[in-house]
Short mmCIF file of the C-alpha atoms (twelve columns), coordinates in Angstrom:
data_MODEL
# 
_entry.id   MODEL 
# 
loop_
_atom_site.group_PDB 
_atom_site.id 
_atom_site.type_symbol 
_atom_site.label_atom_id 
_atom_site.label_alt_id 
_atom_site.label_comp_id 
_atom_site.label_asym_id 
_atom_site.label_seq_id 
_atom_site.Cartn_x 
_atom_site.Cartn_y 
_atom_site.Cartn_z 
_atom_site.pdbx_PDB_model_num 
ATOM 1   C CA . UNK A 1   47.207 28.544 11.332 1 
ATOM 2   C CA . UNK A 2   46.501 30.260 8.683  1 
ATOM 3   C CA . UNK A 3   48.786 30.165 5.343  1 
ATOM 4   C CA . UNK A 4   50.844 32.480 4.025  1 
ATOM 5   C CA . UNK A 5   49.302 33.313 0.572  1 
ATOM 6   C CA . UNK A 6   45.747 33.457 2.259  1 
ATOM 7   C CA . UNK A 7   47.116 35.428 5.425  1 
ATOM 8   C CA . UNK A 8   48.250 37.974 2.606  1 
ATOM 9   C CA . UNK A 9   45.044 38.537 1.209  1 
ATOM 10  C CA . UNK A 10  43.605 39.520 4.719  1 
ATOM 11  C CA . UNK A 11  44.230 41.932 6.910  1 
ATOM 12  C CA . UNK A 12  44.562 40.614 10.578 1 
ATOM 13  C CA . UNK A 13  45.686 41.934 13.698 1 
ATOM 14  C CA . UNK A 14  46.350 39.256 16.253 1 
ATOM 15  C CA . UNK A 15  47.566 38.950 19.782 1 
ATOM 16  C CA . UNK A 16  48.450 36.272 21.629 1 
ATOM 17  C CA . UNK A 17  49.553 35.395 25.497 1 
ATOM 18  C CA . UNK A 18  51.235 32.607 27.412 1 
ATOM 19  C CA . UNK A 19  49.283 31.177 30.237 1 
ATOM 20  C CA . UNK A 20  49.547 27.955 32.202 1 
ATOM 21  C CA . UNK A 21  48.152 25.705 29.858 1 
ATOM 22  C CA . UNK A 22  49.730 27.425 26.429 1 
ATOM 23  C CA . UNK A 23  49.571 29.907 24.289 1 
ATOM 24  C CA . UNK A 24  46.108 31.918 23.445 1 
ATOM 25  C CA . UNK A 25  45.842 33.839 20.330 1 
ATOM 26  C CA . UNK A 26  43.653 35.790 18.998 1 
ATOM 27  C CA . UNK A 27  42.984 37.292 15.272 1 
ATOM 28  C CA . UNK A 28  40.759 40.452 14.121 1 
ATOM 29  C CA . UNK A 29  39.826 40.643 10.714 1 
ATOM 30  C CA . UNK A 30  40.632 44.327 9.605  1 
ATOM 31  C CA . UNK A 31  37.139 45.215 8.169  1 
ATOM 32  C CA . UNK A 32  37.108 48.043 5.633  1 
ATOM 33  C CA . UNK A 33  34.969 50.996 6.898  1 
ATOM 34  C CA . UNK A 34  32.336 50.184 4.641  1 
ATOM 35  C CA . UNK A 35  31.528 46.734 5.967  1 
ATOM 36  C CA . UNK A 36  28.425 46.593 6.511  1 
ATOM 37  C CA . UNK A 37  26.819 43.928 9.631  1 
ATOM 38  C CA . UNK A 38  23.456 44.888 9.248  1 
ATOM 39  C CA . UNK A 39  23.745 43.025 5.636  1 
ATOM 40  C CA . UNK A 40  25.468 39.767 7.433  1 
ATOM 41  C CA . UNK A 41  23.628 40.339 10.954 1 
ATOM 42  C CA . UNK A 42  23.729 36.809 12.157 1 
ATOM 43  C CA . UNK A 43  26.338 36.133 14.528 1 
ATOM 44  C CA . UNK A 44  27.455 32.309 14.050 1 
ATOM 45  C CA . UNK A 45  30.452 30.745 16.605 1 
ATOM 46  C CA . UNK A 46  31.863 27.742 15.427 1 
ATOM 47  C CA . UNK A 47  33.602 25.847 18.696 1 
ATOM 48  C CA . UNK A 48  36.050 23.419 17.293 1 
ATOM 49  C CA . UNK A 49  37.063 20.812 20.231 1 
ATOM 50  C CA . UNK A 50  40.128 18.793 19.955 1 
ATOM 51  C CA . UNK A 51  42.701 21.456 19.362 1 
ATOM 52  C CA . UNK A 52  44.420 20.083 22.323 1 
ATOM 53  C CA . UNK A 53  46.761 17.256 19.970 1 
ATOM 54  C CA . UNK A 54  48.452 18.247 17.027 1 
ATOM 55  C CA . UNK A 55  46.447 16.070 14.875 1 
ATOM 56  C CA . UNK A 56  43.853 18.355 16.366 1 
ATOM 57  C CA . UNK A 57  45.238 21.653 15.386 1 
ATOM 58  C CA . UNK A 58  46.314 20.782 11.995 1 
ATOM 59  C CA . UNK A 59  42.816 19.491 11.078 1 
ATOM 60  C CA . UNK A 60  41.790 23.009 12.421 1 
ATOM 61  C CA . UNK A 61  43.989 24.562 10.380 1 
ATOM 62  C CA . UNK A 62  43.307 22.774 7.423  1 
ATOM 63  C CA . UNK A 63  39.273 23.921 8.046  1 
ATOM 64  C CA . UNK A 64  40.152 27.389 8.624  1 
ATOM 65  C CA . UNK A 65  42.315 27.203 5.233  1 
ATOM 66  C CA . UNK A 66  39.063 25.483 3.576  1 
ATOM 67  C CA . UNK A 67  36.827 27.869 4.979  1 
ATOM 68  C CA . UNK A 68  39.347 31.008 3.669  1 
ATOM 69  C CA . UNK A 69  39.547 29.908 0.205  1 
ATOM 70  C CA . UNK A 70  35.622 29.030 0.414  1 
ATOM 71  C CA . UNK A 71  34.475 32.700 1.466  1 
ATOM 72  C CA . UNK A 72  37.327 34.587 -0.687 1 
ATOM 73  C CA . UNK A 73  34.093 35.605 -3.134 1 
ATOM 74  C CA . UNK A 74  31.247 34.848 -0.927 1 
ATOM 75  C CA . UNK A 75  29.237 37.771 0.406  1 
ATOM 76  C CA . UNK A 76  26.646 35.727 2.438  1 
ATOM 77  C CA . UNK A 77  29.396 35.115 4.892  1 
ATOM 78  C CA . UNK A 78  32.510 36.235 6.628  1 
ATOM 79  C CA . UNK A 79  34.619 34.671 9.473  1 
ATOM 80  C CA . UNK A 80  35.770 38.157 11.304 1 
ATOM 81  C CA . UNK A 81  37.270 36.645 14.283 1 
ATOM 82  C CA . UNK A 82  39.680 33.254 15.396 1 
ATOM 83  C CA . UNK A 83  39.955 32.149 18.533 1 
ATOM 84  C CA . UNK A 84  42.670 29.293 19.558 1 
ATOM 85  C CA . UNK A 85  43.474 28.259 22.687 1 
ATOM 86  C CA . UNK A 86  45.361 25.364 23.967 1 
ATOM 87  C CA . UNK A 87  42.296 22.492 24.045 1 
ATOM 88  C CA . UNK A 88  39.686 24.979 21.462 1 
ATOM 89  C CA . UNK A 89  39.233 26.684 18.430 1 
ATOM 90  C CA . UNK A 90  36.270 29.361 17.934 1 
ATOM 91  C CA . UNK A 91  35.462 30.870 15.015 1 
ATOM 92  C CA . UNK A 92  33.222 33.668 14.777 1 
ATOM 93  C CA . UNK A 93  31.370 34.368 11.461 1 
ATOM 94  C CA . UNK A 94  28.791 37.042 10.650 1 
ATOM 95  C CA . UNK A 95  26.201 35.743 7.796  1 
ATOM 96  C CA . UNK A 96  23.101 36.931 5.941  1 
ATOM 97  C CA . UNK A 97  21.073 34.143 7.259  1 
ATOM 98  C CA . UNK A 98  21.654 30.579 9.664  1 
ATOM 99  C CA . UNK A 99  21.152 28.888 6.135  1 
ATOM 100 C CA . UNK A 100 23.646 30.977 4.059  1 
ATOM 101 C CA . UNK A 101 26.150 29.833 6.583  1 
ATOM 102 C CA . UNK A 102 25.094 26.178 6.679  1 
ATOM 103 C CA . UNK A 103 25.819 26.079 3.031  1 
ATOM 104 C CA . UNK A 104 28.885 27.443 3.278  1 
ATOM 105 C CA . UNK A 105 29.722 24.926 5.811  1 
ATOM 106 C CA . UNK A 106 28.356 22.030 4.065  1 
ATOM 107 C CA . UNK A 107 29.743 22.971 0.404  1 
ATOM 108 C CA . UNK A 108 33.802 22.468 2.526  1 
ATOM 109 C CA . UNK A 109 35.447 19.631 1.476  1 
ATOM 110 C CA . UNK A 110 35.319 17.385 4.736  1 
ATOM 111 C CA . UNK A 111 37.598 15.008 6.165  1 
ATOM 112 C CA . UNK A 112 37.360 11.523 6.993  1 
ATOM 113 C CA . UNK A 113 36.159 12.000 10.414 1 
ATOM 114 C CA . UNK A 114 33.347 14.262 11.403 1 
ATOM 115 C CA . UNK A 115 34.627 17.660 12.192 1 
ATOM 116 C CA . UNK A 116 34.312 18.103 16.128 1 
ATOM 117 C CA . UNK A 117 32.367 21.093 15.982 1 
ATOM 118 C CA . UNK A 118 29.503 22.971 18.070 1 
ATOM 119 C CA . UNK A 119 27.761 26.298 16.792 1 
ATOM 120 C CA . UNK A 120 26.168 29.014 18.498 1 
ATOM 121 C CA . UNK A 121 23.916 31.516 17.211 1 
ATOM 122 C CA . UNK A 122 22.651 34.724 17.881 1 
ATOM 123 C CA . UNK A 123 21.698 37.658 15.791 1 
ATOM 124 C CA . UNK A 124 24.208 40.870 16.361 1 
ATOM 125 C CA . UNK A 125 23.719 43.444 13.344 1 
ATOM 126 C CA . UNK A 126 25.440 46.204 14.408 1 
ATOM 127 C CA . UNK A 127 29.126 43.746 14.920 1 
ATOM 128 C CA . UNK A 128 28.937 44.183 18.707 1 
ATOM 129 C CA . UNK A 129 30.667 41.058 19.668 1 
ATOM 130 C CA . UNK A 130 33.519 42.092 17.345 1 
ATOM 131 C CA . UNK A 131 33.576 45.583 17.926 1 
ATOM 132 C CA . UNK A 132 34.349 45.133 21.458 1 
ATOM 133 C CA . UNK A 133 37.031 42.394 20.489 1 
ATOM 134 C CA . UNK A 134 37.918 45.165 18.083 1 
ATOM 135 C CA . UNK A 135 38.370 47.929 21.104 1 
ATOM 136 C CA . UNK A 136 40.146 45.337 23.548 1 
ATOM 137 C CA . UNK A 137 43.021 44.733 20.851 1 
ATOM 138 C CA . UNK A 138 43.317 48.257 19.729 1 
ATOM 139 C CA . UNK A 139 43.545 49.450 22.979 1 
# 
């Protein structure tokens, strides 16, 4: 999803597996040691629905591209985790405040058509959510 030149200036580690209905991956930002969650300790998951078409998944990836190039000097917000499955996106963000990360959102350039997005919200400062995503792929 995610293009080369930005892909390069992230570290990910991401896994993926073949199920019934498609593939599932996964990607795990590689934070630095010194990231700190209790500075960005709102947890915000962005559900994208309509990744099940390939119109679908290329709008996705053009967001996620948007969103990259957006938060390459932001440090109100950073997207630590992607989620795509066969019908879904999810991407999970960590943000100094619910209105840091709606201005992040609303500053993208947008597409003709709403994006088909839902987001949760709940506060994590100490990363917990992607700590134990963390764990799980690190074995």
């Amino acid at each position: 999803m995610v293009d080369a030149t930005m892909a390069s200036n992230l570290n990910w580690t991401s896994a993926s597996h073949e199920g019934d209905d498609g593939i599932s991956t996964v990607r795990l930002r590689q934070l630095d040691a010194s990231f700190n969650f209790r500075a960005l300790p709102e947890r915000l998951n962005l559900l994208w629905n309509g990744a099940d078409t390939d119109a679908g998944r290329d709008a996705m990836a053009r967001f996620e591209q948007r969103v990259l190039a957006r938060l390459a000097n932001d440090e109100d917000t950073a997207l630590v985790l992607v989620f795509v499955e066969p019908d879904h996106g999810e991407f999970v963000f960590h943000s100094r405040s619910t209105t840091a990360f709606l201005a992040m959102l609303e500053s993208l350039e947008q597409e003709s058509a709403p994006y088909p997005i839902e987001i949760d919200h709940e506060s994590d400062p100490d990363g917990q959510f992607y700590r134990d995503y963390a764990a799980e792929l690190r074995g």
